[in-house]
C-alpha positions in Angstrom: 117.9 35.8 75.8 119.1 39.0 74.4 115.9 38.8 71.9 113.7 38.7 75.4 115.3 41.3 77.8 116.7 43.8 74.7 119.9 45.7 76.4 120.3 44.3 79.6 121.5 41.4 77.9 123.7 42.3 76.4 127.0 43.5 78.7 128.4 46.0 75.9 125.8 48.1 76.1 126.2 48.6 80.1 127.4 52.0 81.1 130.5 52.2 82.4 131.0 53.1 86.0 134.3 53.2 87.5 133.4 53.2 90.9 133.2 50.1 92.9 129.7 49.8 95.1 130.3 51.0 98.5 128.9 50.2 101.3 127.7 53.0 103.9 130.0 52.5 107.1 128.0 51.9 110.9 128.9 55.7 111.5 127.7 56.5 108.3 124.3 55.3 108.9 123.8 56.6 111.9 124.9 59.6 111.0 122.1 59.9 108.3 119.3 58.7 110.7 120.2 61.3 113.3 120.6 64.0 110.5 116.5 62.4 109.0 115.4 62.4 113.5 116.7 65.9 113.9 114.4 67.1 110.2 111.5 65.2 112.1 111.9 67.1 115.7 112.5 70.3 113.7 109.1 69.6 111.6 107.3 68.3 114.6 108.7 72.0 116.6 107.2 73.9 113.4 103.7 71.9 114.0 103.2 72.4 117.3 104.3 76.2 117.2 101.3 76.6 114.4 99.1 74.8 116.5 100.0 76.2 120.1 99.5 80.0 117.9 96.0 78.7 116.9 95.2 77.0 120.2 95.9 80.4 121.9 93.9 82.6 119.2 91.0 80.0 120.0 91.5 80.5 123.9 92.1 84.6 123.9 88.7 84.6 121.3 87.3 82.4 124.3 88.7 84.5 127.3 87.2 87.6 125.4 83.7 86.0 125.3 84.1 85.0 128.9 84.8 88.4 129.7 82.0 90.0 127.7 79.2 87.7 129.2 80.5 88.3 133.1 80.8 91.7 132.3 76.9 91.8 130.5 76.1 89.9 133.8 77.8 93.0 136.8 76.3 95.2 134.4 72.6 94.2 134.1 72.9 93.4 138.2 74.2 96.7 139.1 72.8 98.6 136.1 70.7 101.3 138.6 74.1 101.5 140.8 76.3 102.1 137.9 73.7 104.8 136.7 74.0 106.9 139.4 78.0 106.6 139.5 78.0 107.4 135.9 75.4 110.3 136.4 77.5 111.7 139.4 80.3 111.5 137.6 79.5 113.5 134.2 80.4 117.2 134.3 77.0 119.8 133.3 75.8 119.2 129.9 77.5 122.4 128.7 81.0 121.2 130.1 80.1 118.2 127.8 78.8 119.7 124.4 82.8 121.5 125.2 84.2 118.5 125.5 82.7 117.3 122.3 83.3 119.7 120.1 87.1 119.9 121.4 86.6 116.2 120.6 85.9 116.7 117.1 88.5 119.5 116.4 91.1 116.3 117.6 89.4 114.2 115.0 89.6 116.3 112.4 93.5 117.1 113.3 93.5 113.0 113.0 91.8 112.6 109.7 94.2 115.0 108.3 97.4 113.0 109.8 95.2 109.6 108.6 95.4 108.5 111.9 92.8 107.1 114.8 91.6 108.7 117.5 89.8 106.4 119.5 91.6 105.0 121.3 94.3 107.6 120.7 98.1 106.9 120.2 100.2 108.7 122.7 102.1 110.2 120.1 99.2 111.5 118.3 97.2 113.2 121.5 101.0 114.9 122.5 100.8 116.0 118.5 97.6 117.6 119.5 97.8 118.9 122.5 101.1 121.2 121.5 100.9 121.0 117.8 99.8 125.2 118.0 101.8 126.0 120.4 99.1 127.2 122.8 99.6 125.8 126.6 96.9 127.5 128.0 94.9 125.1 125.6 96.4 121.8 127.0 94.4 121.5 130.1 90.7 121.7 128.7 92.2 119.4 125.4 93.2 117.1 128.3 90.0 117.4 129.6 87.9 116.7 126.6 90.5 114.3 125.6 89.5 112.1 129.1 86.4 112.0 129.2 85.3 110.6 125.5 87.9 108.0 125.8 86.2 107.2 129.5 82.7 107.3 128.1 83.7 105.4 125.7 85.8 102.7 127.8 88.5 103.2 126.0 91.9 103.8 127.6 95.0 105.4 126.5 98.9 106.2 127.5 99.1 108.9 130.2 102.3 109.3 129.9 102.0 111.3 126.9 99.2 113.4 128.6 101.4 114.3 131.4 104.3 115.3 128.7 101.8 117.4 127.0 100.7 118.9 130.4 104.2 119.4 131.4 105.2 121.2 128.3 102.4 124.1 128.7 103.4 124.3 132.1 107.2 125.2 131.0 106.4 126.7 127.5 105.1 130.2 129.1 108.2 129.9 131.3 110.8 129.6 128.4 109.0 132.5 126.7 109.6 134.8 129.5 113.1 133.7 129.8 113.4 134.5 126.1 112.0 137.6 126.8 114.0 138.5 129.6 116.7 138.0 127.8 116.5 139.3 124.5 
């Protein structure tokens, strides 16, 4: 037989193991499946996390479409409506060639800091707006400011605006304080 099977026939050539075959305990075992239920639940957790994320890219890529094709519909049904409002609502077109070139001087100032400018951070318009230290500036940088991000429905933190505007309103203040007292 030993011809046959080569060295499992022969007992010599068994290793040697000192330690008896034990069987796992109950506890043991169920330990071990709870430990392999828990990996599953965890796994399963991980795959519906990946999914629900893609579900809800699919659904806010959806939502946005939604949105676009009601908003194409008001807009083609009010479109003479909405032209007047608009119309009424733009300043002379003096007032706007201002605004535009004030416009550009902020995004030039942006291209330098290689930030955006439309829509504009908070922090970058606030920048802008004091960066010369010229409050009687503020309000027509507001101004400017305002309208191409509303003609170009695009929306922005006011808090930062009202900081700016705040500031030139207490800047010539402080200077005459300084004034006074030096």
């Amino acid at each position: 037989m030993t011809e046959v099977f080569g060295v499992l026939g022969d007992l010599s050539k068994w290793p040697k193991d000192d330690n008896p075959v034990r069987e796992k305990t109950v506890a043991e075992c169920h330990a071990e499946w709870e430990e392999q239920r828990r990996y599953e639940r965890e796994v399963q957790e991980l795959i519906d996390e990946a999914l629900g994320g893609r579900e809800a890219k699919h659904l806010a890529g959806e939502r946005e479409r939604n949105e676009a094709a009601l908003s194409a519909y008001v807009d083609d049904l009010l479109m003479d409506e909405l032209g007047r409002i608009i119309e009424k609502r733009l300043p002379s077109e003096k007032v706007r060639e201002k605004y535009v070139d004030t416009f550009r001087e902020f995004q030039k100032f942006c291209r330098e800091l290689g930030v955006g400018w439309l829509p504009a951070k908070g922090a970058t318009m606030f920048s802008w707006l004091t960066h010369d230290r010229a409050p009687e500036k503020v309000a027509q940088r507001t101004r400017a400011l305002r309208f191409m991000h509303d003609v170009s429905r695009e929306y922005f933190d006011e808090r930062y605006i009202a900081a700016a505007e705040r500031w030139s309103r207490l800047k010539p203040q402080t200077e005459k304080d300084t004034k006074d007292n030096g």
